[in-house]
N, C-alpha and C positions, 0 to 999 in steps of 0.2 A: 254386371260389373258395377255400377251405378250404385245400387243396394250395397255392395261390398265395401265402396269406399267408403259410404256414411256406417259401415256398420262395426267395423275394426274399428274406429277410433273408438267410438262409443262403448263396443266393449272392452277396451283398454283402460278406460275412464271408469268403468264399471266395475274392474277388477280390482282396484283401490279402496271399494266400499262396499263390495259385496259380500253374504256370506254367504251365500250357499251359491254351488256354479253345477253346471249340467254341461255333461258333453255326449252326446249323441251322436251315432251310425244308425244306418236303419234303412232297408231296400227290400222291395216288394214288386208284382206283379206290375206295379203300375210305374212306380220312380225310385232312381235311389236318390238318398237326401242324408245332410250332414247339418247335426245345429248347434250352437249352444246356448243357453241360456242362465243368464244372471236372476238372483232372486236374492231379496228380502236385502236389496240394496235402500241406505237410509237415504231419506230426501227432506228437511224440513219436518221430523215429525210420523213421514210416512213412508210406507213400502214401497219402493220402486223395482219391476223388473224389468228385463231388454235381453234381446236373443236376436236369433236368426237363423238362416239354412240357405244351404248352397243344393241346388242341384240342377235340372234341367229348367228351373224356374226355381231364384230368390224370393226369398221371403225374411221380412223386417217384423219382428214382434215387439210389443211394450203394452206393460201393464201396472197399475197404481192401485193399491190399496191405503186405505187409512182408516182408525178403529178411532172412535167416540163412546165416550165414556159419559151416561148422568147420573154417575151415584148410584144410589138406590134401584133409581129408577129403571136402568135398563144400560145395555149396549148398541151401538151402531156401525154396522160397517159398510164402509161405500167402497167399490171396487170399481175400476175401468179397466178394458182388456179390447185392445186395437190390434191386429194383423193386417199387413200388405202386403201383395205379391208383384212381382215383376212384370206379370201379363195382367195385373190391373185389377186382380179379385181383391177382395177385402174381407174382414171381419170386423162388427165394433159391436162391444156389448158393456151395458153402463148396468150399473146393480146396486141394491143399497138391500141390507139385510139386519135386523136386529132382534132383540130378546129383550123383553120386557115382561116381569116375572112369569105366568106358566106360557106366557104366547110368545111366538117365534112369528117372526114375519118375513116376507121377502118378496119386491120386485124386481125387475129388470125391463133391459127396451134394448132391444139386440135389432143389427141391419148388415146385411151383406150380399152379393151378386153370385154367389155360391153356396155348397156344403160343408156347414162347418168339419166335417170328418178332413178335406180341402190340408185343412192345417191342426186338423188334431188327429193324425193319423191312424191310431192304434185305440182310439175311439168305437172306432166303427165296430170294433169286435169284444166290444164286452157284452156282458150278461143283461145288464140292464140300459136300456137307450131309452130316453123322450123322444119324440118326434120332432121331427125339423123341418122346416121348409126351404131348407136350401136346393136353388134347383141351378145348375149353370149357367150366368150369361145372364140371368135374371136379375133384379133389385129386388129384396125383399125386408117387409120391416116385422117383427112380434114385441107384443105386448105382453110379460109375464108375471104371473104373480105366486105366491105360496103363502100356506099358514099352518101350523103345527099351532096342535093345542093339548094342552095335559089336562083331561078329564078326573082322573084320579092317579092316583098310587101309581096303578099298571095301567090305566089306558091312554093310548095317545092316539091323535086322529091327524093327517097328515091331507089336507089338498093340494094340489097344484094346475091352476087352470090358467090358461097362455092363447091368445087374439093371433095372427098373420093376415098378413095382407102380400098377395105377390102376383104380378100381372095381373093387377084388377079383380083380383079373386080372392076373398076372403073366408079364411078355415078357423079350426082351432083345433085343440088339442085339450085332454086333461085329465091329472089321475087324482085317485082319492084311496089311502091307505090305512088300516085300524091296527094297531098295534098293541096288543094283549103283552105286555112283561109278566115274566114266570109262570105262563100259562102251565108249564112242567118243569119241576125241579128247576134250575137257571134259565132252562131255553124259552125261549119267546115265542109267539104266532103270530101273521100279519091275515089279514085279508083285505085285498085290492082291486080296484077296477081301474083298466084304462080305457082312455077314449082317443079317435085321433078324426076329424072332421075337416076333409079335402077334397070332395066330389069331383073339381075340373079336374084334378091328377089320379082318382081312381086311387086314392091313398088313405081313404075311412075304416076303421074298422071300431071293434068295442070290443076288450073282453073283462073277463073276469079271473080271479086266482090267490091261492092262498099259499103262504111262508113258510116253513118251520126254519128259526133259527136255533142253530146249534151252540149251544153256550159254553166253552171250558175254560175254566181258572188258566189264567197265566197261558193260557193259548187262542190265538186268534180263531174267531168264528166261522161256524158254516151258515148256508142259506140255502135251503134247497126248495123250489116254487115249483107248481102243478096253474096252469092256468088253461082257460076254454076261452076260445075267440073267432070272430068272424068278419070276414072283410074279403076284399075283393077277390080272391082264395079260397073262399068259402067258410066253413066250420071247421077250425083246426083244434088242435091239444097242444099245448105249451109244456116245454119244460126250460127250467133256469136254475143253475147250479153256480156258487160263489164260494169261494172260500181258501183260505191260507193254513201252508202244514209248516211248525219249522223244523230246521235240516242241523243234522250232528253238528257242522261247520259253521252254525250261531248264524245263517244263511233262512230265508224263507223261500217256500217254493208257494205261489199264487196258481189256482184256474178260476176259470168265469167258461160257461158255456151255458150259449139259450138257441133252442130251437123254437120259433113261434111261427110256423107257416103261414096265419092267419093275416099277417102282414108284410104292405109292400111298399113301408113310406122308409123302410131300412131290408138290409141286407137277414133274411128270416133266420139261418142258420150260419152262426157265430162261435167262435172258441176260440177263448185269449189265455197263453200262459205265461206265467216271469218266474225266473230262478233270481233273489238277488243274493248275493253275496258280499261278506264285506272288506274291504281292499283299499288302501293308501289312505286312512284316514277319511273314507266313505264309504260308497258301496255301488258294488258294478252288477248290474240286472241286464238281463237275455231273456228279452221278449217274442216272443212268438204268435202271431194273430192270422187265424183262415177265416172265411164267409163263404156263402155260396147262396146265393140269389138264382130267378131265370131273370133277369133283367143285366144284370153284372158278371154271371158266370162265376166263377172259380176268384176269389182274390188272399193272396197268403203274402205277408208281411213278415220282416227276421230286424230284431234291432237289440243294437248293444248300447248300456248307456253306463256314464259312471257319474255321482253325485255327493259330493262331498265340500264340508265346510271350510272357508277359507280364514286364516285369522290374519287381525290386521296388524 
């Protein structure tokens, strides 16, 4: 209740200067929950957003963005993105990211007593996940970083390697991606390897695996992945399928689905679908998310959202 009172006004306040607004339903095996959230509310210059959710346990979001500009030289973007909850979990993750002519950079330093899936629900069941070290009831902190580099024309080369520390135990995590443009007519090829390094939780594995993206004029891409990996599971085969159809109704229909058995630092077998359509001057999307772990069992998720811009 406590959460509720500070979060009505706020988003009362919020709806004065915001443009884009999010109302959410959404209830699963594990909770149902109600939220909504403000975005790309102005503040001095920068982005501000604020939300929240009701259910068996409140939860308080807000997040800040602001973009830097040097000319020629390059762009900057700092982000901060804090979640609480009622029973005391948290989320805080600070980032700053920019482009400076072919190189992309990016860090971050995220800390929380949980999984971030916790408060990004429908996370949990996409196609492609990093590893996390969120573990229950824990403190835990990561050190992230990334870099994207344009080699030539067609090739691009993508790292991301990221440090944890959580109950005095230190891992890491990290992928490395090649990216071939127009390897065939429009479509692209990737080849990638991850890694994820966490022996106290029996959560390491390594694999390997290659992309073909589907490239078509005026319609959204496919991605379909074949990957080999090993970890506590032993030697598995991966598959990972991504991609958006649109629908007669000026509507898009999305799936994401990855089977990666070889891993057990997420739920190995995932499939996420959304229908959005579009309605009152936005658009209203029906999401649907299943998993199945042996650790977690069966978990399938149903949510309705609607998003649309507001004018002032």
């Amino acid at each position: 209740m406590e959460t509720m009172r500070l979060l009505v006004p706020l988003l009362f306040v919020g709806l004065s200067f915001a443009q884009t607004v999010t109302l959410e339903l959404s209830a699963g095996t594990d909770r149902p929950e109600t939220s909504v959230h403000l975005q790309n509310v102005q503040v001095e210059g920068a982005r501000v957003g604020l939300g929240g959710s009701v259910g068996a346990v409140s939860t308080l979001h807000f997040d800040l963005r602001e973009a830097l500009s040097f000319g020629p030289v390059g762009n900057l973007l700092l982000k901060g993105d804090f979640t609480l909850r009622t029973d005391a979990r948290y989320l805080l993750d600070l980032s700053a990211q920019g482009v400076f002519g072919t190189v992309a950079a990016r860090a971050s330093l995220a800390s929380g007593n949980t999984s971030p899936f916790l408060f990004r629900t429908f996370d949990r069941y996409r196609a492609v996940i990093p590893s996390t070290p969120g573990v229950p009831g824990a403190t835990w902190y990561r050190l992230a970083a990334g870099l994207s580099l344009r080699a030539s024309r067609y090739l691009l080369l993508e790292v991301n390697p990221a440090i944890f520390l959580i109950d005095r135990r230190l891992g890491g995590t990290s992928s490395a991606t090649l990216r071939r443009r127009r390897l065939r007519g429009d479509d692209d090829g990737e080849l990638f390897a991850t890694a994820a390094f966490d022996p106290a939780a029996d959560n390491s594995y390594f694999a390997l695996g290659a992309t073909y993206v589907l490239n078509r004029r005026r319609e959204p891409s496919w991605r379909f992945g074949l990957s080999v990996g090993t970890g506590s599971g032993g030697l598995g085969l991966g598959v990972q399928v991504e991609g958006s159809e649109p629908l007669p109704s000026g509507g898009l229909l999305s799936l994401e689905l990855a089977a990666e058995p070889y891993r057990s630092d997420v739920d190995p077998y995932r499939v996420l679908g959304e229908v959005r359509l579009p309605l009152q001057g936005g658009d209203l999307a029906l999401q649907v998310g299943g998993s199945l772990s042996e650790l977690s069992g069966t978990n399938v998720r149903l949510g309705l959202a609607w998003t649309g811009r507001l004018q002032p």
